[in-house]
Biopython code that builds the backbone (N, CA, C, O; Angstrom):
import numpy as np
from Bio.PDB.StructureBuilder import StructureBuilder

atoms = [
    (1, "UNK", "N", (13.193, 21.075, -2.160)),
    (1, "UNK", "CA", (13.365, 22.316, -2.874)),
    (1, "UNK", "C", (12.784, 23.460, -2.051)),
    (1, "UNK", "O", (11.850, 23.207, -1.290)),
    (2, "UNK", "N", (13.114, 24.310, -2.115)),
    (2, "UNK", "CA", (12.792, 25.896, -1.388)),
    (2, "UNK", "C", (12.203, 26.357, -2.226)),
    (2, "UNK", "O", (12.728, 26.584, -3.316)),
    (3, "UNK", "N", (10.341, 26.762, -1.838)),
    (3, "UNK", "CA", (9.690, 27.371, -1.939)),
    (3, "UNK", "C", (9.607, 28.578, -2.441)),
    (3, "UNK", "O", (9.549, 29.496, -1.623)),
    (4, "UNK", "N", (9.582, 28.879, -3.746)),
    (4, "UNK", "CA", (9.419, 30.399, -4.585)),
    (4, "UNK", "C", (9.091, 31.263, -3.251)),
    (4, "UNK", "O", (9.895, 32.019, -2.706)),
    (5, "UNK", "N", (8.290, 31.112, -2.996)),
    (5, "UNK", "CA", (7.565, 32.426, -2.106)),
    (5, "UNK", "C", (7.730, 32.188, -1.177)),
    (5, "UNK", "O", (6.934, 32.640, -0.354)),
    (6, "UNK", "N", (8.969, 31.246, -0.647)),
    (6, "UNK", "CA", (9.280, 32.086, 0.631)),
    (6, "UNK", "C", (11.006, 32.601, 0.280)),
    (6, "UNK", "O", (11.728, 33.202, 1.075)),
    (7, "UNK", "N", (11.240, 32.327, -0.609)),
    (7, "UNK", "CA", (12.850, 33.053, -1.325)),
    (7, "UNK", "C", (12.315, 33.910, -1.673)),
    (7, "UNK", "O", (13.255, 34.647, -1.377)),
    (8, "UNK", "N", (11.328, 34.843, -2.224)),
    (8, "UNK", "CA", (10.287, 35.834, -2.301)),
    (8, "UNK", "C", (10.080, 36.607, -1.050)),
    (8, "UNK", "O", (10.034, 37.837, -1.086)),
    (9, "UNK", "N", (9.969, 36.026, -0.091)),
    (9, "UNK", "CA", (9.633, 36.803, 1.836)),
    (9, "UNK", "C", (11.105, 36.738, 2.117)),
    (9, "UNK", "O", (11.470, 37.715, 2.772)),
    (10, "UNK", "N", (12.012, 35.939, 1.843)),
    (10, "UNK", "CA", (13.338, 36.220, 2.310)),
    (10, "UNK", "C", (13.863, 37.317, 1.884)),
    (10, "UNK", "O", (14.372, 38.155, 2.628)),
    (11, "UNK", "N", (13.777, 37.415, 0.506)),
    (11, "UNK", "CA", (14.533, 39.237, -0.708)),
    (11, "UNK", "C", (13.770, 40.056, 0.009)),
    (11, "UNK", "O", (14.146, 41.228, 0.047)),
    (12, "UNK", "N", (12.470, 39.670, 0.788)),
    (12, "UNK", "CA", (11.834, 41.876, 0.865)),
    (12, "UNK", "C", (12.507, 41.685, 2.359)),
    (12, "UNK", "O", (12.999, 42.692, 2.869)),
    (13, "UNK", "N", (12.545, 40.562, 3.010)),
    (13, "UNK", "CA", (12.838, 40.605, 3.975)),
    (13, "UNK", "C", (14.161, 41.441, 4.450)),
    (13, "UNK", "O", (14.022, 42.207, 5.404)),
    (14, "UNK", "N", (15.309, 41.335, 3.885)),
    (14, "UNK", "CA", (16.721, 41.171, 3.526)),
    (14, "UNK", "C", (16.810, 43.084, 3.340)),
    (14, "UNK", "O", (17.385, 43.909, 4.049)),
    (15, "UNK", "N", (15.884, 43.279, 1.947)),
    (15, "UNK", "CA", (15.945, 44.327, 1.581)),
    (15, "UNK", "C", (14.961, 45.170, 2.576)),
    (15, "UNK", "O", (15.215, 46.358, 2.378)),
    (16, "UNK", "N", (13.931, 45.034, 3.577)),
    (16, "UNK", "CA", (14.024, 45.964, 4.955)),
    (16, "UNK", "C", (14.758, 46.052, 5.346)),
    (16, "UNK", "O", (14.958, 47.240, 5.599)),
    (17, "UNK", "N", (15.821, 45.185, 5.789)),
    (17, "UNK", "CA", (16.833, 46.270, 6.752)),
    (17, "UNK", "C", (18.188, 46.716, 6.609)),
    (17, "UNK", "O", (19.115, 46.723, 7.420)),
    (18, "UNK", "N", (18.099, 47.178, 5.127)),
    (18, "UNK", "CA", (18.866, 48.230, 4.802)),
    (18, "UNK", "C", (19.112, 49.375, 5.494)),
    (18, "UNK", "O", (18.124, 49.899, 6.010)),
    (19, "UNK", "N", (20.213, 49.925, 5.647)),
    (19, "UNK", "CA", (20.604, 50.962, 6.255)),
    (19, "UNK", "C", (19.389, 52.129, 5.960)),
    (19, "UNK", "O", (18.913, 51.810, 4.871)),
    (20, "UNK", "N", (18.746, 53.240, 6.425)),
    (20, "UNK", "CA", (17.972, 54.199, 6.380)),
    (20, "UNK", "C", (18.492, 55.115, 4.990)),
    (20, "UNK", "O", (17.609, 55.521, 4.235)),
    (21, "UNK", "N", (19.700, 55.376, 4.726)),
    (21, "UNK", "CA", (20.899, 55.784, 3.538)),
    (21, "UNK", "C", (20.800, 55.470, 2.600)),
    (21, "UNK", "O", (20.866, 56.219, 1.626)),
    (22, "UNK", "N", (20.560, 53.971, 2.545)),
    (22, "UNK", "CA", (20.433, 53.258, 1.155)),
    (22, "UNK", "C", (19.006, 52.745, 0.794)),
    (22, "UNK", "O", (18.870, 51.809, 0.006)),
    (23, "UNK", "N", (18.044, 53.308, 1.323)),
    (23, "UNK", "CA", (16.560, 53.063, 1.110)),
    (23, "UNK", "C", (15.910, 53.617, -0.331)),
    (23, "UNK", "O", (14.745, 53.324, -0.603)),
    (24, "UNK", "N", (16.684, 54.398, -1.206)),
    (24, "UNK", "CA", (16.773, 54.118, -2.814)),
    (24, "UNK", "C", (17.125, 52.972, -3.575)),
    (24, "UNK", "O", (16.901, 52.832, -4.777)),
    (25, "UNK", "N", (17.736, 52.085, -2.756)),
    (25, "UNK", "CA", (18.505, 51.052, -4.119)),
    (25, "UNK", "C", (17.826, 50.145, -3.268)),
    (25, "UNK", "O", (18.190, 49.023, -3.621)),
    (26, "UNK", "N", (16.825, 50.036, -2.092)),
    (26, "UNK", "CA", (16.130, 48.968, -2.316)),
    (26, "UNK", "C", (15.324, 47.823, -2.930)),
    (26, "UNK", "O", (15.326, 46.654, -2.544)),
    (27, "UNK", "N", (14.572, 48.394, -4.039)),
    (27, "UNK", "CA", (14.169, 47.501, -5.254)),
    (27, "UNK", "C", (15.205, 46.679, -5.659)),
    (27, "UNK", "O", (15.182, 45.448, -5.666)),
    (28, "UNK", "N", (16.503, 47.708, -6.137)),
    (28, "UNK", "CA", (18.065, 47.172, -6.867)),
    (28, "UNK", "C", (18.500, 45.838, -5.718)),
    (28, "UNK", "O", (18.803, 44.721, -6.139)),
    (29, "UNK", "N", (18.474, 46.098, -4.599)),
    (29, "UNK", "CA", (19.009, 45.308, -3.675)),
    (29, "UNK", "C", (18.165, 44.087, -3.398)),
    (29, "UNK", "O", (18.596, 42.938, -3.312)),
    (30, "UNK", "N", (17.343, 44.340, -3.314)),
    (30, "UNK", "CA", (16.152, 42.880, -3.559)),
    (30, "UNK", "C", (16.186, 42.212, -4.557)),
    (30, "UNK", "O", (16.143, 40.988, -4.430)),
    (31, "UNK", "N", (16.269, 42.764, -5.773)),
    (31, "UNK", "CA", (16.739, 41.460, -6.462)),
    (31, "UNK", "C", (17.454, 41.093, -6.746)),
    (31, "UNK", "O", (17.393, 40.153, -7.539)),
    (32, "UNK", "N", (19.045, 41.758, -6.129)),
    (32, "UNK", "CA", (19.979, 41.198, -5.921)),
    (32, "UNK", "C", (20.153, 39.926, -5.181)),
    (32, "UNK", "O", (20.799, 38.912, -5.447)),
    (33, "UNK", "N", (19.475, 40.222, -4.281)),
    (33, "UNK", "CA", (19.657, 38.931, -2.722)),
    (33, "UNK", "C", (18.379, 38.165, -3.382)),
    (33, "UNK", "O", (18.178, 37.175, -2.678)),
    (34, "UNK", "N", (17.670, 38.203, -4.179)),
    (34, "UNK", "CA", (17.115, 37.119, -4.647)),
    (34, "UNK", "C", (17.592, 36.354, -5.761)),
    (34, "UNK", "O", (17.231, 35.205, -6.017)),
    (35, "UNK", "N", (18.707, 37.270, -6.640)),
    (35, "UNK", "CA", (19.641, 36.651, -7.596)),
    (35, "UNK", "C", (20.605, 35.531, -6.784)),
    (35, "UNK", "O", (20.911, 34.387, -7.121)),
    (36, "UNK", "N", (20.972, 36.317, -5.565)),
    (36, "UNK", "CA", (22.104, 35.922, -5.060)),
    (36, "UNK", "C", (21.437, 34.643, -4.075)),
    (36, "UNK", "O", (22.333, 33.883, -3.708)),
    (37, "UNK", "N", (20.443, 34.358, -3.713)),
    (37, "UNK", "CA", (19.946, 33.489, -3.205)),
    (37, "UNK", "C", (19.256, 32.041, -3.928)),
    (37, "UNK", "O", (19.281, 30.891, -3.491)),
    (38, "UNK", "N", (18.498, 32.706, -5.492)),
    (38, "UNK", "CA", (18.784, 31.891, -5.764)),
    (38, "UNK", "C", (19.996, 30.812, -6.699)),
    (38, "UNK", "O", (19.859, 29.639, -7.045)),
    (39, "UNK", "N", (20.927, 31.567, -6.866)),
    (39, "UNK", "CA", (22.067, 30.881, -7.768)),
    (39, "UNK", "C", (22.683, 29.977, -6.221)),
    (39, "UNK", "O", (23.269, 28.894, -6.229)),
    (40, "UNK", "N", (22.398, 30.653, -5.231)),
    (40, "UNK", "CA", (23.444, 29.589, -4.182)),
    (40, "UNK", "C", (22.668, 28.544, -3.715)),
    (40, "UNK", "O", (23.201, 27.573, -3.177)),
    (41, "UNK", "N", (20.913, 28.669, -3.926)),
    (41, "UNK", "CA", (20.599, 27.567, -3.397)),
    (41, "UNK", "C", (20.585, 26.585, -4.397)),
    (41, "UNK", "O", (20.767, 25.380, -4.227)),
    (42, "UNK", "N", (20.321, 27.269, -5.630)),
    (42, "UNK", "CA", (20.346, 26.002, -6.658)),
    (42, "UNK", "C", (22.214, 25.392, -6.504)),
    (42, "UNK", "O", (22.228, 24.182, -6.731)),
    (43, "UNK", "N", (23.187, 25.761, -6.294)),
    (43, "UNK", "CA", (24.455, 24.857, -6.268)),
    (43, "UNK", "C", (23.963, 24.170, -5.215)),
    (43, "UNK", "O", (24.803, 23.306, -4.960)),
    (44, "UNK", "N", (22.727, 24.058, -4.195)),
    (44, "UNK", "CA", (23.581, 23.435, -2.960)),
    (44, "UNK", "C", (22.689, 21.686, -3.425)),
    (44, "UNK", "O", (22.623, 20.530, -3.007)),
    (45, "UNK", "N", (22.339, 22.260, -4.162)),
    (45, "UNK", "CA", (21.285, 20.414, -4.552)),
    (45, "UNK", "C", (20.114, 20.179, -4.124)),
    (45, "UNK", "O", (19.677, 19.090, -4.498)),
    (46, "UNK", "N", (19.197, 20.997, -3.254)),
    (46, "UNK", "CA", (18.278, 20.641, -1.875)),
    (46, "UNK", "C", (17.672, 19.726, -2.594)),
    (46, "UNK", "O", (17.765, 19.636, -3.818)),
    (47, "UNK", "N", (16.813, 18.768, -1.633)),
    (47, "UNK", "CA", (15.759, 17.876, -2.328)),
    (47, "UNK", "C", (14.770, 18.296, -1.351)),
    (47, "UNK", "O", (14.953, 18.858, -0.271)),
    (48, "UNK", "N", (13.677, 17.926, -1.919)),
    (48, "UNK", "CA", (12.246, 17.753, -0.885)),
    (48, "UNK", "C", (12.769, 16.936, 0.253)),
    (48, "UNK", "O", (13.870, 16.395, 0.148)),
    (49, "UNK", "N", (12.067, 16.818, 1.298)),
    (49, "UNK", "CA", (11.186, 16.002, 2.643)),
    (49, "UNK", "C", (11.085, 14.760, 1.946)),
    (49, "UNK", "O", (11.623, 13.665, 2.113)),
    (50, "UNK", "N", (10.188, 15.246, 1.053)),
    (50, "UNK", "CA", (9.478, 13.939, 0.547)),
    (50, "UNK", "C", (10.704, 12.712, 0.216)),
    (50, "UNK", "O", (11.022, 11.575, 0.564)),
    (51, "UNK", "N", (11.170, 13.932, -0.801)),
    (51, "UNK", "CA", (12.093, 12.469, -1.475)),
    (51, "UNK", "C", (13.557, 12.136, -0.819)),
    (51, "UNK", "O", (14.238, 11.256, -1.345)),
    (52, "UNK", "N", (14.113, 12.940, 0.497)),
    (52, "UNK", "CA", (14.782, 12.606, 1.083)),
    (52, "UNK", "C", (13.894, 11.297, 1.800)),
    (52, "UNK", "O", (14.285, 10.132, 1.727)),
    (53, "UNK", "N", (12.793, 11.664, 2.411)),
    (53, "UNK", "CA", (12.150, 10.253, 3.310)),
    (53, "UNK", "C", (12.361, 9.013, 2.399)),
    (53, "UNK", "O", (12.716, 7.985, 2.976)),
    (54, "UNK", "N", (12.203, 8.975, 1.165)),
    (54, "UNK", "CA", (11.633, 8.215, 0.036)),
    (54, "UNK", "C", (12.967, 7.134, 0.322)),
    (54, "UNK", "O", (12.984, 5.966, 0.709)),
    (55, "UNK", "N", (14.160, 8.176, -0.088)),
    (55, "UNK", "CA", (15.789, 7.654, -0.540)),
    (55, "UNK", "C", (16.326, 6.693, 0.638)),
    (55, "UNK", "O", (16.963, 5.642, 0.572)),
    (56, "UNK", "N", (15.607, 7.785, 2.278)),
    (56, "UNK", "CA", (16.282, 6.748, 3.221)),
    (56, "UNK", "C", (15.324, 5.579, 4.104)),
    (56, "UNK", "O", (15.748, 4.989, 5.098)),
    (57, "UNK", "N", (14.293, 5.437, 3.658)),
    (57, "UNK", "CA", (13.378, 4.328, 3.490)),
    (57, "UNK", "C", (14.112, 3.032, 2.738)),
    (57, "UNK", "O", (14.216, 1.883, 3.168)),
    (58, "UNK", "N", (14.598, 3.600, 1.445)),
    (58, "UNK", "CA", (15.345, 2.771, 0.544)),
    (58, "UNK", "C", (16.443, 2.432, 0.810)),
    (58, "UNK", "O", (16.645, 1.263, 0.482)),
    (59, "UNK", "N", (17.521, 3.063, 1.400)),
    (59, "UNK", "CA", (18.689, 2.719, 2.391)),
    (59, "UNK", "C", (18.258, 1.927, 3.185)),
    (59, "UNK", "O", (18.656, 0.771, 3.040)),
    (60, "UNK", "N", (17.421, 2.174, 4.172)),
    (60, "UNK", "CA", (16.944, 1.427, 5.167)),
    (60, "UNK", "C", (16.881, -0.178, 4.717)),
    (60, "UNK", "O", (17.585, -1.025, 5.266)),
    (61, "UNK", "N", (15.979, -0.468, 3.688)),
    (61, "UNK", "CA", (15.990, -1.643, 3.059)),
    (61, "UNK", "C", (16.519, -1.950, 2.963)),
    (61, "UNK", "O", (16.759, -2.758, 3.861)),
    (62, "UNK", "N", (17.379, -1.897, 2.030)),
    (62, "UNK", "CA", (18.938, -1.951, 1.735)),
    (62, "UNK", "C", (19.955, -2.476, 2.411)),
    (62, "UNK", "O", (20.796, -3.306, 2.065)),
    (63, "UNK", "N", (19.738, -1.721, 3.738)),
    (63, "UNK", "CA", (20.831, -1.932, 4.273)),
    (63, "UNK", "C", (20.721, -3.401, 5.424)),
    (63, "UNK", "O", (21.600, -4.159, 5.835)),
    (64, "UNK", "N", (19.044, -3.342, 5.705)),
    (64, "UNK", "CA", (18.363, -4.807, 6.050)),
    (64, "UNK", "C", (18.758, -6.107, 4.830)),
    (64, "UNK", "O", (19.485, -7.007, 5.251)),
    (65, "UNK", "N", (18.529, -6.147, 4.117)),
    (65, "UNK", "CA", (18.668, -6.845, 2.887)),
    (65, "UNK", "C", (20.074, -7.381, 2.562)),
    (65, "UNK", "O", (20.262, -8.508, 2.103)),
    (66, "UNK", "N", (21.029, -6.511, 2.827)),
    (66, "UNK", "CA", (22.296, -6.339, 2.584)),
    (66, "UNK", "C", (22.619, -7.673, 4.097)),
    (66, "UNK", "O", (22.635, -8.881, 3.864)),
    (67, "UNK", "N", (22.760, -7.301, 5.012)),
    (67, "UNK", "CA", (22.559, -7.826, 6.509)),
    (67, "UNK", "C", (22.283, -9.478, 6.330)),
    (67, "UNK", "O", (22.921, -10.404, 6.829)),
    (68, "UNK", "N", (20.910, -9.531, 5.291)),
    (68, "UNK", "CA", (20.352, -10.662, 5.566)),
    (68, "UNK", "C", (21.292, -11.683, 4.712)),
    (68, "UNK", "O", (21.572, -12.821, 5.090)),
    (69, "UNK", "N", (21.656, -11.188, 3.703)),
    (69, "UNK", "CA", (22.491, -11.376, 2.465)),
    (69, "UNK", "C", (23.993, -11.970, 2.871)),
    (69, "UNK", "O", (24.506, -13.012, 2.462)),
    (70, "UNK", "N", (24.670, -10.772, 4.010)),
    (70, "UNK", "CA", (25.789, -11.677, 4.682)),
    (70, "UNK", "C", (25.980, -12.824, 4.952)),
    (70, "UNK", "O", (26.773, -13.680, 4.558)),
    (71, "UNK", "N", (24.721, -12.766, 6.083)),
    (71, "UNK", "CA", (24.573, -13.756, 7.180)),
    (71, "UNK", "C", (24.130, -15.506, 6.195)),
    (71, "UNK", "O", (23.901, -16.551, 6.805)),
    (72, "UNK", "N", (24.120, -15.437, 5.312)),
    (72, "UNK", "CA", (23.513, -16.640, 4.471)),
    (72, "UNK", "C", (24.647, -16.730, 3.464)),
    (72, "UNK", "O", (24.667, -17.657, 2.654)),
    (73, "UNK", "N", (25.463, -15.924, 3.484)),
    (73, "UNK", "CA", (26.752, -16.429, 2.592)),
    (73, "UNK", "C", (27.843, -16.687, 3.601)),
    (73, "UNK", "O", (28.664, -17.580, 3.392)),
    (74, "UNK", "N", (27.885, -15.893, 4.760)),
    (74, "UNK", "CA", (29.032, -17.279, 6.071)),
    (74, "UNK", "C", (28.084, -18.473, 6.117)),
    (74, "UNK", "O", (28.659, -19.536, 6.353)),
    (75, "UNK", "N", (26.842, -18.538, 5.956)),
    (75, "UNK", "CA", (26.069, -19.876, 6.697)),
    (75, "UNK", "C", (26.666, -20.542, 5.456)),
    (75, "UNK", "O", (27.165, -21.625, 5.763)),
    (76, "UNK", "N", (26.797, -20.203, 3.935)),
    (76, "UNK", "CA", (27.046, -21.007, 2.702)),
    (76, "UNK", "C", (28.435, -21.603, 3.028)),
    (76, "UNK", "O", (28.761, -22.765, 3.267)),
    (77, "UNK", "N", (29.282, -20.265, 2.955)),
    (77, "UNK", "CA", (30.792, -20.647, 3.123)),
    (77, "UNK", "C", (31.186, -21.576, 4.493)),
    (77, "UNK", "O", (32.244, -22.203, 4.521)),
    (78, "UNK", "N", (30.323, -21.597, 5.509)),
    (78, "UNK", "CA", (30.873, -22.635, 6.705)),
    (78, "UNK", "C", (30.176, -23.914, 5.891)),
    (78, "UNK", "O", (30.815, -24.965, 5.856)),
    (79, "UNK", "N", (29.426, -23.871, 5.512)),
    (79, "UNK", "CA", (29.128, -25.041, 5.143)),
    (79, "UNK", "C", (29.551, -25.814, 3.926)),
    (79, "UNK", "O", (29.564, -27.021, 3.682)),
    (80, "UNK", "N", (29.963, -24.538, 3.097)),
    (80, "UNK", "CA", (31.242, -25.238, 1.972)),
    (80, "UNK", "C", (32.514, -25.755, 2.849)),
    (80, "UNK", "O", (33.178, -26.777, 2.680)),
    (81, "UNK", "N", (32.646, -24.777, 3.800)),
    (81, "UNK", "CA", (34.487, -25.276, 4.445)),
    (81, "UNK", "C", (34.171, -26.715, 4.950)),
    (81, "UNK", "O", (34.911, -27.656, 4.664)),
    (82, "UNK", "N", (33.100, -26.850, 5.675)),
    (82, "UNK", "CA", (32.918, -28.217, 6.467)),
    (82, "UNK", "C", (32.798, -29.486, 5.060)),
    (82, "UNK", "O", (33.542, -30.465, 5.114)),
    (83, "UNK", "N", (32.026, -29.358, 4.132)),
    (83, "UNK", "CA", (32.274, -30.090, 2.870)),
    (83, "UNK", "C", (33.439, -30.713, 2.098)),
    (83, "UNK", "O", (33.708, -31.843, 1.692)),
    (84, "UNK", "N", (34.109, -29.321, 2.059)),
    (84, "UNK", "CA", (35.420, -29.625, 1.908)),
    (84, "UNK", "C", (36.562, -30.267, 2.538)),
    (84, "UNK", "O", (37.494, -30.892, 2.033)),
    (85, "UNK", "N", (36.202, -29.888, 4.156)),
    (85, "UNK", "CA", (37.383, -30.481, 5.232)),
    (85, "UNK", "C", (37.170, -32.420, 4.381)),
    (85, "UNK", "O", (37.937, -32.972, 3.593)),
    (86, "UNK", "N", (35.703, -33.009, 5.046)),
    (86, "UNK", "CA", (35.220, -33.999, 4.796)),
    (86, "UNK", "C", (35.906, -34.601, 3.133)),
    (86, "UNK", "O", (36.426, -35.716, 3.162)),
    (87, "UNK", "N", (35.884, -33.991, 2.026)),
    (87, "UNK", "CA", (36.516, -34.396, 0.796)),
    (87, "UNK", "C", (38.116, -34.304, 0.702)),
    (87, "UNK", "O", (38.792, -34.862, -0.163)),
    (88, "UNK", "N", (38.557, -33.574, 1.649)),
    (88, "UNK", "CA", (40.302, -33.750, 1.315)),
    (88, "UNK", "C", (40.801, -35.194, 1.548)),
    (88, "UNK", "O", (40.333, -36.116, 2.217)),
    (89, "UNK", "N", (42.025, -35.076, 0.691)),
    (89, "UNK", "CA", (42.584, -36.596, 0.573)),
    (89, "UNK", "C", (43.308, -36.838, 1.827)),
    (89, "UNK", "O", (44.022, -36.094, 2.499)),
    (90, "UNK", "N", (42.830, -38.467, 2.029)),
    (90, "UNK", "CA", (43.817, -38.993, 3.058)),
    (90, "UNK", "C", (42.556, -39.369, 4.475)),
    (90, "UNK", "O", (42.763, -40.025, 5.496)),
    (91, "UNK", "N", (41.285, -38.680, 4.034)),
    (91, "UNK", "CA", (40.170, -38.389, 5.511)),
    (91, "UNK", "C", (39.480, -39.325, 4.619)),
    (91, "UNK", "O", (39.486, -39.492, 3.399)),
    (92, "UNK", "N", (38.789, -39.973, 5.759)),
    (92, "UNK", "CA", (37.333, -40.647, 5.176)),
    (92, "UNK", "C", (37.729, -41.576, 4.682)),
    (92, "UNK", "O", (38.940, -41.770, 4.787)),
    (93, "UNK", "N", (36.905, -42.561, 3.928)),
    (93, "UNK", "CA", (37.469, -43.791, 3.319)),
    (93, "UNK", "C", (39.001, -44.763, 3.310)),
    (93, "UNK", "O", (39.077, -45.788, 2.633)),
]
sb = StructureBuilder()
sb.init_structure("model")
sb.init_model(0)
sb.init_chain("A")
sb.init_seg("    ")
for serial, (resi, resn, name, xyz) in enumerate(atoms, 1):
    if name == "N":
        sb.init_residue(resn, " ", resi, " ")
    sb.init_atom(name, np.array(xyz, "f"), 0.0, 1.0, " ", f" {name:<3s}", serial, name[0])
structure = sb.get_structure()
């Protein structure tokens, strides 16, 4: 999430460098670009640091886990196919 006070240093920021002309509707214009800044950052979703690290820590796992998970269901399924070759009719006995 973005920091009140620095979307706060961004609006006075924004609203210095107004044209020399329009240095009356500066107040007006600052909290415009702080209206307008924050309605666009809230659509964009941000998350923290934090809980982005958190989410792809958890992917990370995941995606290890997932990996390990494959590799032990071909080891299952070769070893069902070989079971099976051995039980079809006509082999063995």
């Amino acid at each position: 999430m973005v920091n009140p006070q620095q979307l706060e240093d961004l609006a006075a920021r924004l609203a210095r460098v107004i044209p020399p002309g329009l240095k009356g509707l500066r107040a007006e214009l600052e909290d415009n670009f702080r209206g307008v800044l924050r309605a666009n950052l809230d659509r964009l979703e941000l998350v923290s640091r934090e809980r982005f690290d958190v989410q792809a820590e958890l992917l990370s796992r995941t995606q290890t886990r997932l990996a390990s998970l494959e590799k032990r269901l071909k080891a299952l399924e070769k070893q069902a196919a070989g079971t099976d070759a051995d039980t079809e009719p006509g082999r063995g006995a």
